[in-house]
C-alpha positions in Angstrom: -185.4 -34.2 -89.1 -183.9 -30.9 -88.2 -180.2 -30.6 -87.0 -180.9 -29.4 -83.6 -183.2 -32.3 -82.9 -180.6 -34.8 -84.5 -177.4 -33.1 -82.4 -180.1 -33.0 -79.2 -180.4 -37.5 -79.8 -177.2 -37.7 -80.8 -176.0 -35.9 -77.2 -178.0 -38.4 -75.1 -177.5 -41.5 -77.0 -173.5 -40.4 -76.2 -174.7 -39.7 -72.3 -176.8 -43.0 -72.3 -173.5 -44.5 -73.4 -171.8 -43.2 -70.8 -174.6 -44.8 -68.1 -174.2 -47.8 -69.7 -170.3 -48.5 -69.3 -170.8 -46.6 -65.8 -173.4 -49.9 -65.2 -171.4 -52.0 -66.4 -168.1 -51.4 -64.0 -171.1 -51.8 -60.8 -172.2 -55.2 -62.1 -168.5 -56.3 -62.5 -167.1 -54.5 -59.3 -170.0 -54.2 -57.1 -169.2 -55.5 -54.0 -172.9 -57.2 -53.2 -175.6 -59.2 -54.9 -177.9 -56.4 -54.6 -175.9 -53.7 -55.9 -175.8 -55.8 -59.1 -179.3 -56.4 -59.4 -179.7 -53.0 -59.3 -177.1 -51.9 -61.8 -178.4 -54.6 -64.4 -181.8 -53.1 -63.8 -180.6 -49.9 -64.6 -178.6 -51.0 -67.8 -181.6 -52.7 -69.3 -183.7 -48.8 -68.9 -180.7 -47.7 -70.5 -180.7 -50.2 -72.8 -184.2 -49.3 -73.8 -183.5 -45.7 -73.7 -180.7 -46.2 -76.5 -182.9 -48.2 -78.4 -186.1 -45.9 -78.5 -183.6 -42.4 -79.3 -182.1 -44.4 -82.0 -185.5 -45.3 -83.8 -186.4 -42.0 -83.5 -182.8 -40.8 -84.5 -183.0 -42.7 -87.9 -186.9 -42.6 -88.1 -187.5 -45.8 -88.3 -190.3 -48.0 -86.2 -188.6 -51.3 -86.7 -187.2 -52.1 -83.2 -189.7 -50.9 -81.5 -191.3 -54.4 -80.9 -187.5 -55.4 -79.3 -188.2 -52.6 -76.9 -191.5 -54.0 -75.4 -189.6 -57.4 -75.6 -186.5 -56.0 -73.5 -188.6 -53.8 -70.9 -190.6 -57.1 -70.1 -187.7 -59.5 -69.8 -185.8 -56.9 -67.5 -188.7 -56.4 -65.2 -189.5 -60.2 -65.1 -185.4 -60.5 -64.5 -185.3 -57.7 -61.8 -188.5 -59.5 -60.4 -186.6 -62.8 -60.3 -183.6 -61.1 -58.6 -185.4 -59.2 -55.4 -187.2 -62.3 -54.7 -184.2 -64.4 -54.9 -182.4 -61.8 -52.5 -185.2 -61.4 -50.1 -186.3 -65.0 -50.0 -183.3 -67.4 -51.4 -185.3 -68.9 -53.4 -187.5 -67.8 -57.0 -190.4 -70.6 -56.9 
């Protein structure tokens, strides 16, 4: 892997960081049930983001299976949530 390309991951694991403790103060501090839905949302992308830079960072194919894992549970979860705010109720 080339330096650039390395500095160029390392940059936007560092800003994906950054999106994640920023997600992380809206599910603690947000002042409705919606606005944390949408910030967990957001941290399990982000989540997924840091994952998939730092396979490719360290070339390495291993976690990419916990990537398809995590994108499925956080859609099911975000799923779960709007119903839940929408309806009161999952089932």
């Amino acid at each position: 892997m080339s330096g650039w390309f390395a500095l160029v991951t390392d940059f936007c694991v560092f800003w994906l960081f950054v999106a994640a403790a920023l997600c992380l103060y809206r599910i603690v501090v947000g002042p409705k049930a919606a606005d944390r839905a949408v910030a967990f949302d957001t941290l399990s992308s982000v989540a997924i983001g840091m994952i998939c830079l730092l396979c490719i960072r360290f070339s390495s194919t291993l976690y990419f299976d916990a990537v398809w894992i995590l994108t499925l549970v956080g859609f099911l979860g975000s799923s779960a949530v709007a119903k839940y705010l929408a309806k009161g109720r999952v089932f």
